[in-house]
C-alpha positions as CSV (number, residue, x, y, z in Angstrom):
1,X,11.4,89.2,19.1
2,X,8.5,89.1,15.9
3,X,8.5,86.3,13.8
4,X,9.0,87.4,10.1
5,X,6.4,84.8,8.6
6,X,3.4,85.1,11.3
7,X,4.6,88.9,13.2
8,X,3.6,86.5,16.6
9,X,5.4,87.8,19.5
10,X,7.8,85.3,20.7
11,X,10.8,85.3,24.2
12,X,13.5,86.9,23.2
13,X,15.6,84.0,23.6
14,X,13.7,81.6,21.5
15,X,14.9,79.4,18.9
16,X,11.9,79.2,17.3
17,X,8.3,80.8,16.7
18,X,5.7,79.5,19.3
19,X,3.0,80.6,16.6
20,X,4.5,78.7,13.6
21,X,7.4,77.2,13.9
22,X,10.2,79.1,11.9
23,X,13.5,79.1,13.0
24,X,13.9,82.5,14.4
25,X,16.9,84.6,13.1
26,X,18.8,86.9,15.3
27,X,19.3,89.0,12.3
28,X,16.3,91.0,11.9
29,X,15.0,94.5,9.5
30,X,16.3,96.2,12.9
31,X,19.7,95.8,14.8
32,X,18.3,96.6,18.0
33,X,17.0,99.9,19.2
34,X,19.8,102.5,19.3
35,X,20.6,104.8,22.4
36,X,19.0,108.0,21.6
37,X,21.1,111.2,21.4
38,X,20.5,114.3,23.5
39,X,18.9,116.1,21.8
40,X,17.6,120.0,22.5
41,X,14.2,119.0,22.7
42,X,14.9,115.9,25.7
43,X,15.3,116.3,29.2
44,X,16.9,117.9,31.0
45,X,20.8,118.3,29.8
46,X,23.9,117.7,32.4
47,X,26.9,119.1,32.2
48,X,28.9,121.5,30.0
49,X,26.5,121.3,27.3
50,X,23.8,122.8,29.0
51,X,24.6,126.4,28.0
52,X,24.7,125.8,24.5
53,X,21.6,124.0,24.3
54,X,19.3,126.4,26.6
55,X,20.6,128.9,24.0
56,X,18.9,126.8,21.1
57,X,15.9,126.7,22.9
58,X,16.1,130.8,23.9
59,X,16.6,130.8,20.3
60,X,13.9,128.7,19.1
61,X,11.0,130.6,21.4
62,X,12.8,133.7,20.3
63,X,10.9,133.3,17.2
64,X,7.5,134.4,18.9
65,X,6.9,137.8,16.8
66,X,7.8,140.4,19.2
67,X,9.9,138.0,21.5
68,X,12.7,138.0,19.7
69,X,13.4,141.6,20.2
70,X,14.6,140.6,23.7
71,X,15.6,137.0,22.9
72,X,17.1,137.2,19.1
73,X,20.1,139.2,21.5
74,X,20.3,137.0,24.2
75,X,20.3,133.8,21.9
76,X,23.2,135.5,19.9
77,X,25.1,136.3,22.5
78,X,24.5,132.9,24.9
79,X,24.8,130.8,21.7
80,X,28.3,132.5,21.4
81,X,29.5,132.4,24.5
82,X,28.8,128.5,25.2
83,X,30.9,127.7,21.8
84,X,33.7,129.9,23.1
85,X,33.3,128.4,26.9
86,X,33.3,124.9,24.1
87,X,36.5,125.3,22.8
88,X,38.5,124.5,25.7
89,X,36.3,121.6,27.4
90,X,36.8,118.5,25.5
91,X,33.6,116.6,27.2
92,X,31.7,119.7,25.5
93,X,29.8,117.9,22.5
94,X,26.4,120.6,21.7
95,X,29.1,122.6,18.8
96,X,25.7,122.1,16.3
97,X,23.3,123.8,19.0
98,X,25.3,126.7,20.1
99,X,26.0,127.1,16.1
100,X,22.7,127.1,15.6
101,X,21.8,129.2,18.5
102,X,24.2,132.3,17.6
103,X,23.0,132.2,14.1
104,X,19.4,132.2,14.6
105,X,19.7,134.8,17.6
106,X,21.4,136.9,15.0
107,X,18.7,136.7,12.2
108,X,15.7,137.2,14.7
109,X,17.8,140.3,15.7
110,X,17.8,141.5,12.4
111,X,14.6,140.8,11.4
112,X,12.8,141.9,14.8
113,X,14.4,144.9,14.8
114,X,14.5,145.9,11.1
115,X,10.3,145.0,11.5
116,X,10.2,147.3,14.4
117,X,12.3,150.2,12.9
118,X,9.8,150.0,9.7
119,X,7.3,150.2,11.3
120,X,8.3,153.1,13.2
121,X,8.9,155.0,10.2
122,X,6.2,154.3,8.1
């Protein structure tokens, strides 16, 4: 725990500062350190959210310029299919990623292929 008057370093159990003396107050700017969310980026995922977020990521890579001719569909469809599979599994919790995942799969598709069908007419 830091003091607030000198920022020393003190047990977390302490009473009071070992560097200056003030009372210590279990209150600080911080409530403690909050469990971190899974989040698409972590490690690896368990479960049934693991479709929906390896569709983000598909999604997300499928951004690479010429990638997401083969990904933009892939994401679409994955990102789809895991909110579906979703619907019926109460423990499923990724709703935001697969979302996220069908709609971005959708717009690289459009904008892969519409780039690649001007391109083939000009």
């Amino acid at each position: 725990m830091r003091c607030a008057n000198c920022n020393a370093d003190n047990p977390r159990e302490a009473a009071t500062c070992a560097g200056c003396g003030a009372a210590l107050s279990r209150r600080g700017k911080r409530r403690g350190i909050a469990e971190e969310s899974e989040s698409p980026f972590g490690g690896p995922v368990e479960g049934p959210n693991r479709s929906a977020v390896w569709a983000y990521r598909v999604a997300v890579l499928g951004l690479v310029p010429g990638l997401g001719l083969g990904l933009g569909p892939a994401a679409l469809v994955w990102g789809l299919a895991a909110g579906w599979r979703g619907r019926r599994d109460p423990e499923f919790t990724a709703r935001g990623p697969a979302a996220a995942a069908a709609l971005l799969g959708a717009r690289t598709t459009l904008t892969n292929w519409g780039g690649l069908a001007l391109m083939l007419r000009g």
